[in-house]
N, C-alpha and C positions, 0 to 999 in steps of 0.2 A: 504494500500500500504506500504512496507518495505522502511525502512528510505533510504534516497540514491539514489532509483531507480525513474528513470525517463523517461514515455514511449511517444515518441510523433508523432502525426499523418505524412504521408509521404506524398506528391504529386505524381500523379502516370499519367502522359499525354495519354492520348489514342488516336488514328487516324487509319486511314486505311492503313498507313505503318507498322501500331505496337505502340509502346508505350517505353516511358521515365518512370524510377524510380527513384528517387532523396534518398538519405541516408542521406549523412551530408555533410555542408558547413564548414567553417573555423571560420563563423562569427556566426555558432550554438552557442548557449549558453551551449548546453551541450559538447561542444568539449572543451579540452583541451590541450590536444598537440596530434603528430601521431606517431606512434611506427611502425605497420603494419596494414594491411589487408588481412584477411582468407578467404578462403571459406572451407564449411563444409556440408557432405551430410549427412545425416540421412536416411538411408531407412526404410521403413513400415514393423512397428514391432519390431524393435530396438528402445530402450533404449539408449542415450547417456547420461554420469551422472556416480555418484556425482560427482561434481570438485569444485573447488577455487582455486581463483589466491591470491595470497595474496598482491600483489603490483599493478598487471592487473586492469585498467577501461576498459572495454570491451561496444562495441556497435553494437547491434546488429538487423539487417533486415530481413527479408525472402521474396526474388525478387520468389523465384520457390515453388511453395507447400506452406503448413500451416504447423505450429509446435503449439505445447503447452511446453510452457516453466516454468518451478517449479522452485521457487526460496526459499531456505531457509535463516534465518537471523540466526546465534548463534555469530554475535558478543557483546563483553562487554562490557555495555555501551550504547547499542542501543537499541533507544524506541521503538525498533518491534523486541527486541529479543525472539525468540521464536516463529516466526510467519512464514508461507510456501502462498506465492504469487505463483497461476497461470495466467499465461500469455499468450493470444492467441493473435498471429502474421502470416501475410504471406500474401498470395494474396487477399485471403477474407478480411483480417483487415491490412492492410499494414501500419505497425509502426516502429521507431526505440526504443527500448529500451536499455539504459544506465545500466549495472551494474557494479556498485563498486567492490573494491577488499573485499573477506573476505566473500564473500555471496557465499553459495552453492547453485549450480545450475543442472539440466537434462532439456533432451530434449526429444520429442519423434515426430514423422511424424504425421499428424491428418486426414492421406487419406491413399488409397492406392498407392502410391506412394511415389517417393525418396522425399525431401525439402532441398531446400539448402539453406543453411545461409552465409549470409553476417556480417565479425566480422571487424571493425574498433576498434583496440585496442590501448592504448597509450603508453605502453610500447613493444620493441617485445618478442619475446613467450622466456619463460626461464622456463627450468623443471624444474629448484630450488626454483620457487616461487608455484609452483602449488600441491594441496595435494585433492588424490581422495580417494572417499570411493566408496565401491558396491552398487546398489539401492536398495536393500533387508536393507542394513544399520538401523539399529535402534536407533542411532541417529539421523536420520532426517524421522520426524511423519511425512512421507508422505506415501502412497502406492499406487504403480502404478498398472495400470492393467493388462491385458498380453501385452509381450514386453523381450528382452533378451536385456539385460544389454550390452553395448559394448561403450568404451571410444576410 
């Protein structure tokens, strides 16, 4: 697991009206203040990726659909520099994961259909802090499978 990230199981209530999904509390241990909250679709076949925030803690759910979430480490100093975390999240595995600023990240849908993400960020969204690359990128040793590339 890359230093920082921290992924933790959700509660998900079920009944015959429907069903409760819980993200995060105030008195989470992984929360630390609030900035905003996103929502983010992904549809099937699409590539979302590379990014980094450089200041962003971002926390992230998937209430709709599954994702596989890639995480790369190239910062300086960190005991998993150099390492790429897959992450599967969403209705089948319903978790919140935590990531730090400084970590490169994509996304892709793991069905045929859209996924949508739930982003609890601590800061709110500022273009100045965020730096993307293309997923072809050969800086980060990962490669995806088919999928077009769209931020």
């Amino acid at each position: 697991m890359i230093q920082g990230v921290d992924i933790k199981p959700l509660k998900v209530f079920r009944d015959e009206r429907g069903q409760v999904m819980h993200m995060m509390r105030c008195d989470d241990g992984v929360f630390t203040r609030f900035g905003e909250i996103y929502f983010s679709v992904v549809n099937p076949g699409i590539i979302k990726g590379w990014k980094k925030h450089l200041k962003m803690t971002q926390h992230f759910t998937v209430p709709q659909g599954d994702i596989k979430l890639v995480l790369f480490d190239d910062r300086v100093g960190s005991l998993t520099r150099g390492q790429v975390q897959e992450i599967f999240i969403g209705e089948e595995n319903y978790n919140l994961v935590r990531i730090p600023p400084e970590l490169w990240y994509a996304f892709s849908s793991q069905k045929n259909a859209p996924a949508m993400i739930a982003n609890c960020s601590d800061i709110p969204h500022d273009p100045n802090e965020v730096e993307l690359l293309p997923i072809g990128d050969t800086v980060i040793p990962y490669t995806w499978g088919k999928g077009r590339s769209n931020f």
